[in-house]
C-alpha positions as CSV (number, residue, x, y, z in Angstrom):
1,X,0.0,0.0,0.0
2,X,0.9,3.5,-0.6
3,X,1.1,6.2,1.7
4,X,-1.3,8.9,1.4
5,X,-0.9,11.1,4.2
6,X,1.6,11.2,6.1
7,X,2.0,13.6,9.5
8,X,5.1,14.0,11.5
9,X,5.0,15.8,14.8
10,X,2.3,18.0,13.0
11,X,1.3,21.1,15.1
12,X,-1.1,23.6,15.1
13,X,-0.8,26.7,17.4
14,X,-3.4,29.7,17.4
15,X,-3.2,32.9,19.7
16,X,-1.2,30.8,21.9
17,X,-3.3,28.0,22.4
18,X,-2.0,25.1,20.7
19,X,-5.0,23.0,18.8
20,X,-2.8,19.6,17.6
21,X,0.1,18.8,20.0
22,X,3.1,16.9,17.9
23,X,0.9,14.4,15.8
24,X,2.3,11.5,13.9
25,X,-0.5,9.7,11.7
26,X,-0.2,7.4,8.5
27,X,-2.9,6.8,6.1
28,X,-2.4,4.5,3.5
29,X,-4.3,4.7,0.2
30,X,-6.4,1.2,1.6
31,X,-7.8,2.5,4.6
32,X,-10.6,3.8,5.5
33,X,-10.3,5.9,8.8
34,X,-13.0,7.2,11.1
35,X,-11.6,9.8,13.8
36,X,-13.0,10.5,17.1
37,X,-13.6,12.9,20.1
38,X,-14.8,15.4,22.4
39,X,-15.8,18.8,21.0
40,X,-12.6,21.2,20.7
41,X,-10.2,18.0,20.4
42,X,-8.8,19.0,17.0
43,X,-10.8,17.0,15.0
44,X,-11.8,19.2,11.9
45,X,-8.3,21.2,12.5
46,X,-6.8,17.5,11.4
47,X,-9.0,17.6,8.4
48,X,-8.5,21.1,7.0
49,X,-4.6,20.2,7.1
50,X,-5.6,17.1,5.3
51,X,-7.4,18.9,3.0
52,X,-4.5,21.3,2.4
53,X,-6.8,24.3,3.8
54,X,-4.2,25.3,6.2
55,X,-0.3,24.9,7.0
56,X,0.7,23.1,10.3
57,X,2.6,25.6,12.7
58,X,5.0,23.2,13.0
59,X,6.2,19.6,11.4
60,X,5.9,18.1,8.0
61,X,2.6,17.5,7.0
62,X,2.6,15.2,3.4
63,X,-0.1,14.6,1.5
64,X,-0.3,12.9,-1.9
65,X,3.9,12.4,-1.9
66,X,3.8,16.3,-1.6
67,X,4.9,18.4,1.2
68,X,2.8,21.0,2.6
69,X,5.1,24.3,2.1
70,X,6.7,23.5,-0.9
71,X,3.9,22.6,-3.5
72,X,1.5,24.8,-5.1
73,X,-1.6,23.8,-3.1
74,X,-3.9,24.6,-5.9
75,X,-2.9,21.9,-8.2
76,X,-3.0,19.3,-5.0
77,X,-6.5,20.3,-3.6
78,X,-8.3,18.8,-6.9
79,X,-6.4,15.7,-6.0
80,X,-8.8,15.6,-3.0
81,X,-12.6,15.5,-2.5
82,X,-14.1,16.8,0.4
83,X,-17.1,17.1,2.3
84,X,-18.0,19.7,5.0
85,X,-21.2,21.6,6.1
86,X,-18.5,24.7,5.8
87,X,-18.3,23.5,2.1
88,X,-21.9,22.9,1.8
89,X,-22.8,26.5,3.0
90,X,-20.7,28.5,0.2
91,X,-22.7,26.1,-2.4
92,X,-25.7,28.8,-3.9
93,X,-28.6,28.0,-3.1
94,X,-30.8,28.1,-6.3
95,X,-27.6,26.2,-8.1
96,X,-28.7,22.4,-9.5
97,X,-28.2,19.6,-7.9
98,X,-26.3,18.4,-11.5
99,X,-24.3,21.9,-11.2
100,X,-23.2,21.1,-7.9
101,X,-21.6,17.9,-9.0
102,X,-20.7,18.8,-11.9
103,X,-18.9,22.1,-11.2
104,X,-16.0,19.9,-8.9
105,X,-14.4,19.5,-12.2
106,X,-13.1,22.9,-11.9
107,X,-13.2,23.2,-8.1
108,X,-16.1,26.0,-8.1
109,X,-19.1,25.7,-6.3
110,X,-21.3,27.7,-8.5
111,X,-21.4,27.2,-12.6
112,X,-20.6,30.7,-13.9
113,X,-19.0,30.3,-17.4
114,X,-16.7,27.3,-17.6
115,X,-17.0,24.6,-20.5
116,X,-18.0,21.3,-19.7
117,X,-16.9,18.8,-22.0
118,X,-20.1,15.6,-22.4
119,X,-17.7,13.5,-20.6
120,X,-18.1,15.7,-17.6
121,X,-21.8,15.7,-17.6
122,X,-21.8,12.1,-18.3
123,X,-19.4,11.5,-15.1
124,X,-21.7,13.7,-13.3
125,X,-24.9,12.0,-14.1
126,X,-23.4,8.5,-13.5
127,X,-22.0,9.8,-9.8
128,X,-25.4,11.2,-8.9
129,X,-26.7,7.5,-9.6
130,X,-24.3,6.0,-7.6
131,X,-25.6,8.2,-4.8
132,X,-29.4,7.5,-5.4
133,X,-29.3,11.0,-6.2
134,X,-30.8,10.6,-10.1
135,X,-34.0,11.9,-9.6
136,X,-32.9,15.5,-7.8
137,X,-30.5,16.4,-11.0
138,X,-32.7,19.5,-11.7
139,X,-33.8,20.1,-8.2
140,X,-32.6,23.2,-6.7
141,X,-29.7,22.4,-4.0
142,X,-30.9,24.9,-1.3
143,X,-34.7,22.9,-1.8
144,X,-33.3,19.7,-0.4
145,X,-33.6,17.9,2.9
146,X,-30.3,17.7,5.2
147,X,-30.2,14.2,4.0
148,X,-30.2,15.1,0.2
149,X,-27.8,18.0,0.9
150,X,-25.4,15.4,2.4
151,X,-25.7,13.1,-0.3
152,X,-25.2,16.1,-2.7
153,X,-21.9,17.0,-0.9
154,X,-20.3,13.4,-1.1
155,X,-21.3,13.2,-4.7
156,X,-19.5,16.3,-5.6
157,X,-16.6,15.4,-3.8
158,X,-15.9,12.0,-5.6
159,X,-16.7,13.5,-8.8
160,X,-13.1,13.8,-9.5
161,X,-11.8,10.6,-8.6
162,X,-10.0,11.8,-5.7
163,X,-6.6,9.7,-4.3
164,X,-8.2,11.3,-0.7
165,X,-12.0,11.6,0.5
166,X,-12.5,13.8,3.5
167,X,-16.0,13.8,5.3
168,X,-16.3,15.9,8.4
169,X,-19.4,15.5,10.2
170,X,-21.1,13.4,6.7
171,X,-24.2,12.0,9.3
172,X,-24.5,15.1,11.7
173,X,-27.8,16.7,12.2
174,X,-29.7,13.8,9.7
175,X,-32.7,12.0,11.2
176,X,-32.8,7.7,11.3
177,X,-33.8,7.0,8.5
178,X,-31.8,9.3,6.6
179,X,-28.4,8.6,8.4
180,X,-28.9,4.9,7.8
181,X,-29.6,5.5,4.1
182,X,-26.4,7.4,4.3
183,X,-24.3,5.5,6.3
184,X,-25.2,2.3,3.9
185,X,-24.3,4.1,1.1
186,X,-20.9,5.0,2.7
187,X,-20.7,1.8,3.6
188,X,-20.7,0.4,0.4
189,X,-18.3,2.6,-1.5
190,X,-16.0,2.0,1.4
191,X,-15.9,-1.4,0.8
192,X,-15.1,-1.4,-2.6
193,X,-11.5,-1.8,-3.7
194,X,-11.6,1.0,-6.2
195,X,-12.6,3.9,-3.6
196,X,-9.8,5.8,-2.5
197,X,-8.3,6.5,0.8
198,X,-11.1,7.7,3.5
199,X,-11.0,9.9,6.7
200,X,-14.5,11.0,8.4
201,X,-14.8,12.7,11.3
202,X,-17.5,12.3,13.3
203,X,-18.9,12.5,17.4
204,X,-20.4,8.7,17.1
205,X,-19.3,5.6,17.0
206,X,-22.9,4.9,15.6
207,X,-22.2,6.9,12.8
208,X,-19.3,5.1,11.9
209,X,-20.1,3.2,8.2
210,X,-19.1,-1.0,7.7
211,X,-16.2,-1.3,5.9
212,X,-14.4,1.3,8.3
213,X,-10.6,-0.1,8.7
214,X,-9.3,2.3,11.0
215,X,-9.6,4.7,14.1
216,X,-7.8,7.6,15.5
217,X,-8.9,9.0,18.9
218,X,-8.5,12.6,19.5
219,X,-8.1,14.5,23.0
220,X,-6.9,17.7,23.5
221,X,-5.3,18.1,20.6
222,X,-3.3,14.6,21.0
223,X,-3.5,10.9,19.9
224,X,-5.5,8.9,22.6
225,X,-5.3,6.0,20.4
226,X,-4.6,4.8,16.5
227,X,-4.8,1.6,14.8
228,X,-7.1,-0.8,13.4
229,X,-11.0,-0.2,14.2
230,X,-11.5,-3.2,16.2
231,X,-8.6,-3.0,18.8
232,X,-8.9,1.4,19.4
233,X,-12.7,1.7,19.6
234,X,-12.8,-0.1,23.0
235,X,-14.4,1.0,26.2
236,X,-11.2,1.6,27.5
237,X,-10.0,3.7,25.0
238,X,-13.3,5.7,24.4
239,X,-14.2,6.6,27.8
240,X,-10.4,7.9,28.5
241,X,-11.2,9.9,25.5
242,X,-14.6,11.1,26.4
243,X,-13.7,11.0,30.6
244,X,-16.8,8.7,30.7
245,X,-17.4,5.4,31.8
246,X,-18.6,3.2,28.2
247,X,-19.8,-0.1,27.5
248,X,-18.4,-0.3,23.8
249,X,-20.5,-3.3,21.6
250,X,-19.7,-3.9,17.9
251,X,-22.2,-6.1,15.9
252,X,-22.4,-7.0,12.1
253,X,-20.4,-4.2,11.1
254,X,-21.4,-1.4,13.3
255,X,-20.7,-0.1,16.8
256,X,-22.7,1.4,19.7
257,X,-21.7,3.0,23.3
258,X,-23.5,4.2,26.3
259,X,-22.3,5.3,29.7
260,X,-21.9,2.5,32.2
């Protein structure tokens, strides 16, 4: 397997507080991480770096055999889909849902006067079918539910075949039915050998797709815990990071907690 991502004593100091304390993290282009903790850990500060939306204060952070600091970050971030509710809220409202797509293949998030070749719209169409997502094409993106506007988001950011796939928060805010119909989705493209390397961030283990390889537990702005899924989303580990006692269960695919 290749390496990805790759973090050495990463840092990230603002106003004197410092957010990520001396992080070391692989990802290899096989896995499929899921990263976890309490509110203020450092979480989506790990993904913007990993998005390479901002420079560490100190350390190497390389992504995609690049170096953050000495590469022109505008010809890496393409290399990289990504999916936030920050993203999703610079999206225009009355834009289509086909647009939204579609317009990754320039890395704009509204269609203004770019060329699309019928290979484009063709790639589109095909992602938004993958994503059960057909029958919105036309719909207007600021019209749709917060499970459709998830959906939406994902979609746009595989539509360039990315070597990286970010999701912050992918299942936040989305009721039952619609997070399961999400999280099976994610599940699925996971799980297939062609996807690229995946890191989601997210508050719940119950939010966590099958297929997940990985976890990375996040406290403070430090590693808790790192490794395969199985062996770092334990009771032990969670409930040092949360500073709760868990019972931790894990059953056809899918894990739960609650406080002991």
């Amino acid at each position: 397997m290749a390496s990805v991502l790759e973090f050495t004593d990463v840092s990230i100091i603002r106003d004197h507080t410092t957010i990520l304390d001396s992080l070391s993290w692989t990802v290899d282009s096989a896995e499929r991480w899921v990263i976890l903790g309490p509110n203020g850990a450092g979480k989506t500060t790990l993904l913007q770096i990993a998005a390479a939306m901002i420079h560490p204060s100190a350390g190497t952070a390389r992504l995609l055999d690049a170096t953050l600091g000495s590469v022109d970050v505008f010809e890496l971030r393409p290399r990289i889909g990504f999916a936030s509710s920050a993203m999703g809220r610079r999206i225009p409202a009355d834009e289509t849902v086909l647009n939204v797509v579609l317009t990754a293949a320039y890395s704009v998030t509204g269609r203004w006067n770019e060329e699309y070749e019928d290979v484009d719209i063709r790639r589109a169409e095909r992602v938004l079918a993958e994503w059960k997502l057909s029958h919105l094409a036309q719909r207007r993106f600021g019209g749709l539910s917060d499970g459709e506007q998830k959906r939406v988001q994902i979609a746009r950011s595989v539509m360039t075949d990315p070597e990286l796939l970010l999701l912050d928060e992918p299942a936040a805010s989305l009721d039952l039915g619609s997070r399961e119909e999400l999280l099976q989705l994610l599940g699925g493209y996971a799980s297939a050998p062609e996807a690229p390397a995946i890191v989601m961030v997210t508050h719940h283990v119950e939010e966590i797709p099958p297929g997940f390889t990985h976890a990375l537990l996040l406290a403070g702005g430090t590693v808790q815990a790192a490794g395969p899924i199985a062996e770092v989303l334990t009771a032990d580990h969670l409930g040092r990071t949360f500073g709760l006692a868990l019972e931790v269960r894990h059953e056809d695919g899918r894990f739960t907690a609650r406080a002991s």
